[in-house]
N, C-alpha and C positions, 0 to 999 in steps of 0.2 A: 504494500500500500504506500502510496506515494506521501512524503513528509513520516513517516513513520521512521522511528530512530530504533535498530536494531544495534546487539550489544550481547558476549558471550562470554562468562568465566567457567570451567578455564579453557583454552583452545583446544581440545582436543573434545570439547561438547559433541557429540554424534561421529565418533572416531573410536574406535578399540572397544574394547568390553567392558570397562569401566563408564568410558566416554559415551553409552549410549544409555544413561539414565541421565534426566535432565527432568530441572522444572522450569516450564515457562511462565513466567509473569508478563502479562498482557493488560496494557494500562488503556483507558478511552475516558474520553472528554463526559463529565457528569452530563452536558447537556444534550451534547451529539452524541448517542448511548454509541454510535457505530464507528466513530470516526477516532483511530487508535492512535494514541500519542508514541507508545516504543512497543517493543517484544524484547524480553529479558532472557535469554537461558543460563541456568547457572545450575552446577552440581546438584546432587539431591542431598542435603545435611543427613545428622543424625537424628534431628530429630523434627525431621521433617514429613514422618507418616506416621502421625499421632493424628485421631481426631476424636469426639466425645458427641453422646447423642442426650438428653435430656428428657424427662419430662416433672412437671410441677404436680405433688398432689399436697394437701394439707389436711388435718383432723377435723372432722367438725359432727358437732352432736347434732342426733335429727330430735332426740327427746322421744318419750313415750310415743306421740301420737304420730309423727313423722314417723319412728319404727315400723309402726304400724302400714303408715301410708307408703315406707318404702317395699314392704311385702306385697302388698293389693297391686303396686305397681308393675313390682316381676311378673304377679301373675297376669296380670293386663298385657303384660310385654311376650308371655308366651301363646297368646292369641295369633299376636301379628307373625309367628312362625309358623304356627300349625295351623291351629283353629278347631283340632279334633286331640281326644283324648290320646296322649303319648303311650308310644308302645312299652309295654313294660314299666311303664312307672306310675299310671295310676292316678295320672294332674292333669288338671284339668284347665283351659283355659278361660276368658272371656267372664260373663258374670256367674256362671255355675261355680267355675276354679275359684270367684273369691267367694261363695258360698259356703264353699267345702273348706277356705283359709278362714273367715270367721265362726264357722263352726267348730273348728281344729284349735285355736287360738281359743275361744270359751270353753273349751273343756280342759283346756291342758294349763289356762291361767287364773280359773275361776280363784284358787284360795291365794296366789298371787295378785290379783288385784284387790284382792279387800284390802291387802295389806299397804300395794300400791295408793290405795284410796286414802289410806289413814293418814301416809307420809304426805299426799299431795295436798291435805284437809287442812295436815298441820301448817305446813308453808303458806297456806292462806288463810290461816288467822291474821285477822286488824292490829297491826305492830299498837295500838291503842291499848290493848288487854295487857302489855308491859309481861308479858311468858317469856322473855327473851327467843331463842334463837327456835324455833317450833319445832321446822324441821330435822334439826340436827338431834332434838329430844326425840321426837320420834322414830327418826332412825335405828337409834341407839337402843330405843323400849323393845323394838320388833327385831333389831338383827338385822335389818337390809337396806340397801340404799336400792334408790331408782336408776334404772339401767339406761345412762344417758345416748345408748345407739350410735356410736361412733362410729364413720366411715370413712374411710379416704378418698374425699372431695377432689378429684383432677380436675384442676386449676388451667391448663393449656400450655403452651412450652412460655416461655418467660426469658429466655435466653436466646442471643445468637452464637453460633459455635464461631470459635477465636481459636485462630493457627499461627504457631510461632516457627520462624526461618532461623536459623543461624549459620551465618557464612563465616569461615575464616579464607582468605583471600589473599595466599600465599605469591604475588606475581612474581616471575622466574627472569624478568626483565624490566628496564624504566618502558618499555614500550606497552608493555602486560601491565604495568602498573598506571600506565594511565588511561588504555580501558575500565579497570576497577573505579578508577576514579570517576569516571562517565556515569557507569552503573551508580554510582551511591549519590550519584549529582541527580541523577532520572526521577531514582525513587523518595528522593531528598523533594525534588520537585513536585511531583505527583500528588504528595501527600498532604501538601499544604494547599490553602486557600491563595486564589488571586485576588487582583482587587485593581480599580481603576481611578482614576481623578485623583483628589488629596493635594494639603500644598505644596508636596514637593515629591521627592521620589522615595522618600521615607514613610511621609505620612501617609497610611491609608484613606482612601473614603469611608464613608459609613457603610457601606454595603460589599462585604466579599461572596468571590465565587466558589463553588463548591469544589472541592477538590478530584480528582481523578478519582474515577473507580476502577476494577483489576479482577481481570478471570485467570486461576493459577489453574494449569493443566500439568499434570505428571506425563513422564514419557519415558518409557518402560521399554530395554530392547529396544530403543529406536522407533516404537509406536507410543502413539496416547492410548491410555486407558479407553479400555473398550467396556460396553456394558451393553447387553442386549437381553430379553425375557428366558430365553434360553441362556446365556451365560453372563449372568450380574457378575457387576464390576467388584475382580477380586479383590479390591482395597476401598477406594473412595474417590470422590471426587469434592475438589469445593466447590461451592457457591460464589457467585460475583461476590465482590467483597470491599472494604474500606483499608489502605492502610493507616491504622494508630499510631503506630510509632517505628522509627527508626535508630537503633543506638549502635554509635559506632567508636571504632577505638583503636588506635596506628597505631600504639604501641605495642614492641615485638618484645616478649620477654624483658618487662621492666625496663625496657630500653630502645627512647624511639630509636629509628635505624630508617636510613635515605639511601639511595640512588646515588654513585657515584654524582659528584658535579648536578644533582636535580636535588627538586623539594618533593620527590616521588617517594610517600613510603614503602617499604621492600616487605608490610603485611598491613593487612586491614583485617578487623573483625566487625561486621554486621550482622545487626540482630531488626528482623523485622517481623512485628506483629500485624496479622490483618484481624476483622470480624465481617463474619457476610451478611448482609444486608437485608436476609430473607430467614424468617423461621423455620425449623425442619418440621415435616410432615410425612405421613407414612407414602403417601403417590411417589415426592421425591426421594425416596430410599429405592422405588420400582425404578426411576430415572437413573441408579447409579451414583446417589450421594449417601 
């Protein structure tokens, strides 16, 4: 793609049997989703095929009558499966199934709920009558507390999954060394906000642009990951994504180190975090992520 700035650590990227695992970082313009500012390739790190999948749930009490109402529900829910009595199990669906669940439920909680009734009697006495704490006397008279129906409430995912790079970037020449420098100048670039007007070339305007966004592709043997219904993708794939942060650091063993006669340093360590922009869902694990 024409203007597009391509850039490769180390040279031997798609060469030898080492050299043919590679990640590409592919950067494009927040506004022009299409229009690609570079393509990156750079070695695959260590710890570069980690990823994490999520989901949120939390405790919460339905109470007595919620308990209740979450039973009637199941049964209501195994109508829309069947609609006829299950083989071998004897449940039933629709209004008969909560027939047979309020009939099952009064026989088996009748001397349960007197007991229920007394605790709940207590709690609503008129703090006026000065009994102190009712319920907790009650409790303690009968031996039982009320069964507050705790479930675990799933919440939805709450999280974007975040991938961290780390390159160390050994160039074997000042020529190697100042492609490296290209690479951390791209993604240096990328990550941050533009901005336009302002009084001078310091000051910004009030208004910045949004920064680069970036699709990371693995390439595996000289191929990218593949993922089809018949053979999902044996690792992962990311999602378009944001980069966070960039951290970087030329010093080589306690001790910067140059380029004969250059301000070239002779190692670079960069450390780059993305996150993707999009929540995980069960369809995009069928896609290969």
């Amino acid at each position: 793609m024409a203007g597009t700035l391509y850039l490769e650590y180390p040279s031997t990227i798609g060469a030898g049997e080492v050299g043919n695992n590679w990640i590409a970082f592919n950067a494009f313009d927040f506004k022009a989703k299409q229009t690609q500012t570079f393509s990156i390739a750079l070695y695959i790190p260590s710890d570069a095929l980690s990823t994490s999948y999520k989901s949120s749930y939390e405790s919460a009490s339905l109470g007595a009558v919620g308990g209740v109402a979450d039973k009637a529900a199941e049964v209501f829910q195994r109508q829309t499966t069947s609609g006829d009595k299950r083989a071998g199990r004897g449940q039933l669906g629709g209004v008969e199934g909560l027939k047979e669940l309020m009939k099952a439920q009064a026989s088996a909680t009748g001397s349960e709920m007197k007991t229920a009734g007394l605790i709940m009697g207590a709690k609503a006495l008129p703090a006026t009558l000065n009994l102190g704490d009712t319920k907790t006397l009650m409790e303690r008279s009968t031996g039982a507390v009320l069964n507050p129906y705790m479930v675990a409430a799933y919440k939805g995912p709450t999280d974007m999954r975040e991938h961290k790079f780390t390159f160390k970037m050994m160039p074997q020449s000042r020529a190697e060394s100042e492609t490296c420098g290209k690479i951390v100048h791209a993604f240096k670039k990328a990550m941050l906000p533009s901005h336009s007007g302002g009084e001078n070339s310091t000051a910004p305007s009030m208004l910045f642009g949004y920064p680069d966004e970036f699709t990371i592709e693995y390439y595996v043997n000289g191929k990218k990951l593949e993922h089809s219904k018949t053979n999902p993708n044996p690792m992962f794939n990311v999602g378009r994504s944001v980069l966070t942060a960039c951290d970087l650091n030329y010093t080589t063993q306690d001790v910067p180190l140059f380029f004969d006669n250059s301000q070239y340093p002779v190692s670079i360590s960069m450390a780059l975090s993305f996150q993707e922009i999009g929540v995980m869902y069960r369809e995009k694990v069928d896609q290969g992520f």
